[in-house]
C-alpha positions, 0 to 999 in steps of 0.5 A, a space after each residue: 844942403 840940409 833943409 833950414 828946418 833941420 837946424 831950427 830944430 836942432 837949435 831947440 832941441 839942444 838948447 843952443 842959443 840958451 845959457 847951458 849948465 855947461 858953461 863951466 869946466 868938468 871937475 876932473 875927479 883924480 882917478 887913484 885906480 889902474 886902468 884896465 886894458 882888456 887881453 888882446 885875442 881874447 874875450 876877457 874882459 873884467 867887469 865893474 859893478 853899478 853898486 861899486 861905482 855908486 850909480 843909480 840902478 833905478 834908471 838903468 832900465 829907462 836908459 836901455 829902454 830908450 836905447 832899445 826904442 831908438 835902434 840901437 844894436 849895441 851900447 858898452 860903457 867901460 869905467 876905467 877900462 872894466 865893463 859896466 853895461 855892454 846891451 845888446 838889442 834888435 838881434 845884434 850881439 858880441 860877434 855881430 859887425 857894424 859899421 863906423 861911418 864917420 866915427 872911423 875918421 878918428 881911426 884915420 887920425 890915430 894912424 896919421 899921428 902914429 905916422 908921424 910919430 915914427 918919423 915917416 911924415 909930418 902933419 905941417 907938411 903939405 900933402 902934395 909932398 907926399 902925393 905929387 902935384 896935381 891930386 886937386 884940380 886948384 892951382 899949383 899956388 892954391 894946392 901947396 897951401 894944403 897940408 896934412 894938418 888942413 885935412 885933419 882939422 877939415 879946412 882945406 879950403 876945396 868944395 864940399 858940395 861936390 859929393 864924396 869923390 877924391 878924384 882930383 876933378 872933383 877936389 876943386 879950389 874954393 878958399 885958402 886952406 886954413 879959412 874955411 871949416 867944411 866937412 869934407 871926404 877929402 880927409 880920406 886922402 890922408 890914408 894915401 899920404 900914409 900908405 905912400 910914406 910908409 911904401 905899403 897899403 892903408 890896411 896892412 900899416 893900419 893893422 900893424 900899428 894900431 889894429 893888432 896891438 890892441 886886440 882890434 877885430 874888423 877890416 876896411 871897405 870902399 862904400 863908395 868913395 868912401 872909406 868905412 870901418 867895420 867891426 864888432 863892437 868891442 873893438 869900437 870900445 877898444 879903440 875908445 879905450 886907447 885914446 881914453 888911455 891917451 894913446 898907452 896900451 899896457 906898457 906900450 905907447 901906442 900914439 903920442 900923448 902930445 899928439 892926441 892933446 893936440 887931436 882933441 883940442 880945438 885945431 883951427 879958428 874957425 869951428 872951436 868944437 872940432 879937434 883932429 876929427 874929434 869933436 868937442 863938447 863944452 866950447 863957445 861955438 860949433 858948426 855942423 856938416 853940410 853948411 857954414 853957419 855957427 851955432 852958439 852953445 856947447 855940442 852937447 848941453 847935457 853931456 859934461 863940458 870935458 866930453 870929446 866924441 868920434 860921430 858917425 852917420 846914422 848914430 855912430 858914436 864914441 864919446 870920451 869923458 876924462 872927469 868920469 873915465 868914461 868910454 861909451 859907445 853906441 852902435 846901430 841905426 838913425 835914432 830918429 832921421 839920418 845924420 852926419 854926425 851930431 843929432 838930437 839923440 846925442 842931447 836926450 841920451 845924455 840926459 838919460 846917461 847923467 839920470 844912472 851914472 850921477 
């Protein structure tokens, strides 16, 4: 458990607890212009000016400066699809690999949807349909209450404080799935649930169904018991731009557009900010890794209240933005202090984002 301190902090640097100007929905801007898909194996990629779009240039250089100070390697944002920055900092650059640590869960979710849009599994199902008895250590009543959709939405009901194993004596029963939000490696089993219904490996039916056809680089490692992605950073901006897309590449679709508005809405009653390992910005309320109190507020007070984000240990992120058909992704070391996934750079980084795009 993270020392209370943390929270108090976070509770006054993102203004939680305070009326936040986010209260109300975004505005969505109706978007007349084509989106932009980049070619697959290729390093095309058509650009966009800050003049075209009206940004104020003025505070572009305090925005890469503030991403240069805070350890970031990379920082790209696509308007539309087209590149309107892609930095570069502290010796990283277009070829260099980074890790997705959390961020990559949404990989993970993209893969399930895509599962289950060819038909091979269901996410109401229960996961034992699909990995036999016995992959907890719960009861046999208690297990088949846990379906796949409890481990996308983070509320299995199995312990969280027992570290990152999936090994069934590690996955033990602490509540009835469905009633208790926890942040949990035992999401990771949904990659087993696929590989088993499609009768292949993780790696090979995440690269034909998503990786490839999108012109995605970048490969799978076990750090642990823990499953992270790692790629250059435009294959991160790629995959920001297929679900900004919501799912469609080109004429291809690639994941269900029903099934990504259920990902990036709210999918349980107990965390509002938490979708399908998205999470969302502008709701009454969140909850945050590693304890199970509910802060009010939005996430993110000053990023726009339509924003959804895949997070990631140490500031890995993607944020998407409908309203502003925005992909931003930021690659790179802990801003400040290590985290899981929402940290105070999220607030401030906003705050500079909103000074050069409004």
């Amino acid at each position: 458990m993270k020392p209370i301190h943390f929270f108090l902090s976070l509770l006054i640097l993102t203004g939680v607890g305070c009326s936040s100007n986010n209260e109300d929905p975004e505005t969505e801007i109706p978007n007349t212009e084509t989106t932009y898909f980049p070619p697959a194996n290729s390093s095309t990629w058509e650009t966009k000016t800050t003049t075209e779009l009206g940004y104020n240039d003025s505070q572009l250089q305090p925005l890469l400066d503030y991403l240069e100070e805070k350890n970031t390697k990379s920082f790209i944002m696509l308007h539309n699809g087209k590149i309107v920055l892609e930095e570069y900092f502290n010796g990283h650059d277009a070829t260099s690999g980074w890790y997705w640590a959390s961020a990559g869960k949404t990989l993970t979710t993209a893969v399930t949807g895509i599962a289950q849009d060819n038909g091979v599994l269901n996410i109401n199902n229960k996961v034992s349909d699909y990995l036999g008895n016995g992959w907890t250590s719960a009861t046999l009543e208690k297990e088949n209450l846990i379906t796949c959709k409890n481990l996308l939405s983070m509320d299995s009901g199995l312990d969280d404080t027992l570290g990152d194993s999936v090994a069934p004596e590690n996955l033990q029963y602490i509540a009835d799935a469905g009633s208790r939000w926890a942040y949990h490696n035992v999401y990771v089993k949904l990659q087993d649930v696929v590989a088993q219904a499609n009768n292949t490996t993780w790696s090979t039916y995440f690269n034909q169904k998503l990786r490839d056809p999108i012109g995605m680089t970048g490969t799978w490692f076990n750090l642990g018991d823990l499953s992270v992605y790692w790629s250059n950073s435009r294959s991160m901006a790629r995959f920001g731009l297929l679900i900004a897309a919501n799912g469609q590449w080109e004429d291809t679709q690639i994941i269900s557009e029903s099934f990504l508005n259920e990902a990036t809405n709210t999918s349980q009653s107990i965390n509002q900010s938490y979708g399908y390992m998205w999470w969302l910005n502008g709701k009454s309320s969140f909850h945050l890794p590693q304890t199970q109190l509910e802060f009010s507020g939005a996430l993110i007070p000053s990023a726009p209240s339509d924003m959804y984000a895949a997070l990631g240990k140490n500031d890995q992120k993607i944020y998407i933005v409908p309203s502003k058909q925005l992909v931003i992704i930021r690659m790179g070391d802990a801003a400040n202090e290590d985290t899981f996934a929402l940290s105070d750079f999220d607030d401030v980084l906003w705050q500079k984002i909103n000074a050069f795009i409004n």
